[in-house]
C-alpha positions as CSV (number, residue, x, y, z in Angstrom):
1,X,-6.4,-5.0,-2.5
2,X,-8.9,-5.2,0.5
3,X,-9.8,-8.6,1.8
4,X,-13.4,-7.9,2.6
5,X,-16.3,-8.0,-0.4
6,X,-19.7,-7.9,0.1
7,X,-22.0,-9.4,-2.5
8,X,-22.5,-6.3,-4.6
9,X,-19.5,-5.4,-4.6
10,X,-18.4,-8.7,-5.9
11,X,-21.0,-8.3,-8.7
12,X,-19.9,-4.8,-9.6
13,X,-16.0,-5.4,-9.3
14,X,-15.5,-9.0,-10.5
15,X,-18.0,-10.3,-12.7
16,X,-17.0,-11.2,-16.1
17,X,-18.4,-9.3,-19.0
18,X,-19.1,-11.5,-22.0
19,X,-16.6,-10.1,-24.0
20,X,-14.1,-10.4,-21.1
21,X,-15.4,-14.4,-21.1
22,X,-15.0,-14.5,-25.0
23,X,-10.9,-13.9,-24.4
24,X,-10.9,-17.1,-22.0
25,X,-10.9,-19.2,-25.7
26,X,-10.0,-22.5,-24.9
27,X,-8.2,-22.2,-21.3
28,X,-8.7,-25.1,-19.0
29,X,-8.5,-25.3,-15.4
30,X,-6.0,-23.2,-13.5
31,X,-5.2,-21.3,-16.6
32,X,-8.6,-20.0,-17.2
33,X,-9.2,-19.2,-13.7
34,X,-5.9,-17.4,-12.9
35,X,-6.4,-15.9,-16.3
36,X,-10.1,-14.3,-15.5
37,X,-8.8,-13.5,-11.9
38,X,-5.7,-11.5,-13.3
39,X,-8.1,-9.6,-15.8
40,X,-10.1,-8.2,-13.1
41,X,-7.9,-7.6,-11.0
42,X,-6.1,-5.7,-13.4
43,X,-9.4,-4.0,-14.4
44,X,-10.1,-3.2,-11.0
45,X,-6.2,-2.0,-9.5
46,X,-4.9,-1.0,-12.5
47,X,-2.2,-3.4,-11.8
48,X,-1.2,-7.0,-11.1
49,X,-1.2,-9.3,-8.2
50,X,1.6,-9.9,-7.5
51,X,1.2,-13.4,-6.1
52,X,-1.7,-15.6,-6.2
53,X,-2.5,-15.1,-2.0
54,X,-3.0,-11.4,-2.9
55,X,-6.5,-12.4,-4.3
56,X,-9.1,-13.0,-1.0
57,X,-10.2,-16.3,-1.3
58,X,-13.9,-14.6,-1.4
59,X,-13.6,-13.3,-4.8
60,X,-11.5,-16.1,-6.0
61,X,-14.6,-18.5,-5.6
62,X,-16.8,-16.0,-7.3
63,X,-14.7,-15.6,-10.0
64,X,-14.2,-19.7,-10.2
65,X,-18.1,-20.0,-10.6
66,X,-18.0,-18.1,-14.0
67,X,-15.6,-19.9,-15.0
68,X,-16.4,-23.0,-13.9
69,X,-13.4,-24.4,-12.8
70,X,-12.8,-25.4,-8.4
71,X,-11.5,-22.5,-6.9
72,X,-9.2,-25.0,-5.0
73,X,-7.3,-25.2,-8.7
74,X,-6.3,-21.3,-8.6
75,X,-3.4,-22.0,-6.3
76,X,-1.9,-24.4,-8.7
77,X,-1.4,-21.6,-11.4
78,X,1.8,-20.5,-12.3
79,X,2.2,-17.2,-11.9
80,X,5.9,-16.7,-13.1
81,X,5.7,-19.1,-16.2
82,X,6.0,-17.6,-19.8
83,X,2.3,-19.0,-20.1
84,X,1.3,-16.3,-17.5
85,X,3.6,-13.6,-19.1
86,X,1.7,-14.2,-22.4
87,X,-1.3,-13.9,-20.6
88,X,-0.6,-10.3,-19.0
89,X,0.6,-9.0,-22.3
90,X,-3.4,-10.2,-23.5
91,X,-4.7,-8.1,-20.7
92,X,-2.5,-5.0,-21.2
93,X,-3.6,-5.3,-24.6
94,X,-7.3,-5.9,-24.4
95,X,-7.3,-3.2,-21.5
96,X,-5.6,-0.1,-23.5
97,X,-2.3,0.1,-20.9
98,X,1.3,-0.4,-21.9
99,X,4.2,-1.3,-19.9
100,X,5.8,1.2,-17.8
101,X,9.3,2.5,-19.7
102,X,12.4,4.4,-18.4
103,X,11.1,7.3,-20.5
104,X,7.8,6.6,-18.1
105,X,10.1,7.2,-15.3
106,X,11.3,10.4,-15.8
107,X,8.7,11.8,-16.6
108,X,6.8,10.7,-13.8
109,X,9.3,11.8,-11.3
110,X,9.3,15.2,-13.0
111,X,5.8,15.4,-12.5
112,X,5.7,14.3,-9.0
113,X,8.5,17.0,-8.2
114,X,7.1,19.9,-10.0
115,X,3.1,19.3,-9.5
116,X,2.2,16.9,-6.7
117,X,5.4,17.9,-4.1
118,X,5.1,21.6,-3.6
119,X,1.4,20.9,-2.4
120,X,2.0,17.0,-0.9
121,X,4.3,15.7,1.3
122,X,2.8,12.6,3.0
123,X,4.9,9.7,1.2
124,X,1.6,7.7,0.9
125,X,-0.7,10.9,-1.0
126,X,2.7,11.4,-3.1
127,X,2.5,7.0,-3.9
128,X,-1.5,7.1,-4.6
129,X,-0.5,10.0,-6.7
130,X,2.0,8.4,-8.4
131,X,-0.6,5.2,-9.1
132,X,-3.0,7.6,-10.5
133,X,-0.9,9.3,-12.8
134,X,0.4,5.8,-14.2
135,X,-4.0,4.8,-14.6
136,X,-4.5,7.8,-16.2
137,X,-1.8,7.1,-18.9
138,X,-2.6,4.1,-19.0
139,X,0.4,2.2,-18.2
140,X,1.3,-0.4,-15.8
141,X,2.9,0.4,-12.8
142,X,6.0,-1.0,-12.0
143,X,6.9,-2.9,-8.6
144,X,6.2,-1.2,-5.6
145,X,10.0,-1.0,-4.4
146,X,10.9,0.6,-7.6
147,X,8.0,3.3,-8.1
148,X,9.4,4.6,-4.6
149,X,12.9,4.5,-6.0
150,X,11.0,6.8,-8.1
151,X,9.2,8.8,-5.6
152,X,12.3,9.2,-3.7
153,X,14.3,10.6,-6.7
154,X,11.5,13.2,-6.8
155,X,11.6,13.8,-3.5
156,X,15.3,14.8,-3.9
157,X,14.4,16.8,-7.1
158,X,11.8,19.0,-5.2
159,X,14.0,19.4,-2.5
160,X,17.0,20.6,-5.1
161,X,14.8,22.7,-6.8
162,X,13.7,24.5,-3.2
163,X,17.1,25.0,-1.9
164,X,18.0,26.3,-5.7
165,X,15.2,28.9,-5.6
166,X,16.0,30.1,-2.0
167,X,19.6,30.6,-3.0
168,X,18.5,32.6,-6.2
169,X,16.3,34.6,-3.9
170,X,19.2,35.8,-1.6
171,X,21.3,38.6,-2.0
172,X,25.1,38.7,-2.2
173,X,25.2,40.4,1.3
174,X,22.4,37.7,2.5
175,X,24.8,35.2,1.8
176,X,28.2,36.0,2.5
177,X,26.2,36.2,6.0
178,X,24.8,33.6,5.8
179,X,28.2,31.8,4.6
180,X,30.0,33.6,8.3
181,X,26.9,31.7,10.3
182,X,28.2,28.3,9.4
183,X,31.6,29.0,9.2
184,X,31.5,29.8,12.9
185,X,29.8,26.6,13.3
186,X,32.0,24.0,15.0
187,X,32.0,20.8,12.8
188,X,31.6,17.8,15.1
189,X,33.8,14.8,14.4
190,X,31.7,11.6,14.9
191,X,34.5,9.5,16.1
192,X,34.9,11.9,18.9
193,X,31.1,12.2,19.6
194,X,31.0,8.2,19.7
195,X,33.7,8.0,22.0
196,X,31.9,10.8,24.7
């Protein structure tokens, strides 16, 4: 999330819709705030903060005048407390997006190997695409260590696939050749390259 927000974008990003207020109900205090904050945050990333200093402090105190609680009472909410898990399931709900599944996962690594690798290879287009896929279902991402598990794994699919094709693609003379070549290659033993 970027850090900087001018007053428009503020208005256009973070203020809360009356419906959106109507599913505060009866929170109080650092519950409704952390609760409005998550919502559109969520609304905006398409995802979760993932701690409360994620949040500029800008748009926290924008967000705390709708509500009106003291911004200074966002860092006091709980952000790992079955209150707060509760809470995300609300905004999943009201939002249209489902939690990310290990049926989720494979077929987003199968997508990322067969439509967004053979074109993309920057690890960061291949991770925005990976987000975008996951918005466009409509499903929460997961943490950002294990979507590049999943990346990865892709990564390695693709490059399978490649080395599967190019081996198809050869003929039986191409590679018996090719099989001679690194035969005659001298396997170099590691201990021995330490020691040099």
């Amino acid at each position: 999330m970027h850090q900087r927000w001018t007053i428009d974008e503020l208005i256009d990003v973070w203020t809360l819709l009356p419906a959106e207020r109507e599913l505060l109900g009866n929170k109080t205090g650092p519950t409704r705030l952390g609760f409005a904050v998550m919502l559109k945050a969520f609304q905006h990333e398409g995802k979760f903060p993932y701690n409360s200093h994620e949040v500029p402090e800008v748009v926290v105190e924008y967000v705390a005048r709708q509500v009106g609680v003291r911004h200074e009472q966002y860092r006091e909410f709980n952000w790992r407390s079955r209150n707060s898990t509760y809470q995300r399931q609300d905004i999943r709900a009201y939002c249209g997006f489902r939690e990310f599944t290990r049926e989720d996962a494979d077929t987003l690594t199968d997508w990322l190997s067969q439509s967004v690798l053979p074109r993309e290879f920057r690890v960061g287009a291949v991770m925005d695409a990976a987000f975008q896929w996951l918005r466009g279902n409509k499903i929460e991402p997961p943490s950002a260590g294990r979507l590049q598990r999943f990346v990865d794994s892709a990564e390695r699919q693709y490059d399978q696939r490649l080395c599967q094709t190019i081996h198809d693609r050869l003929s039986a003379v191409q590679r018996e050749a090719l099989d001679k070549f690194l035969d005659a290659i001298p396997l170099v033993d590691d201990a021995t390259e330490e020691g040099e």
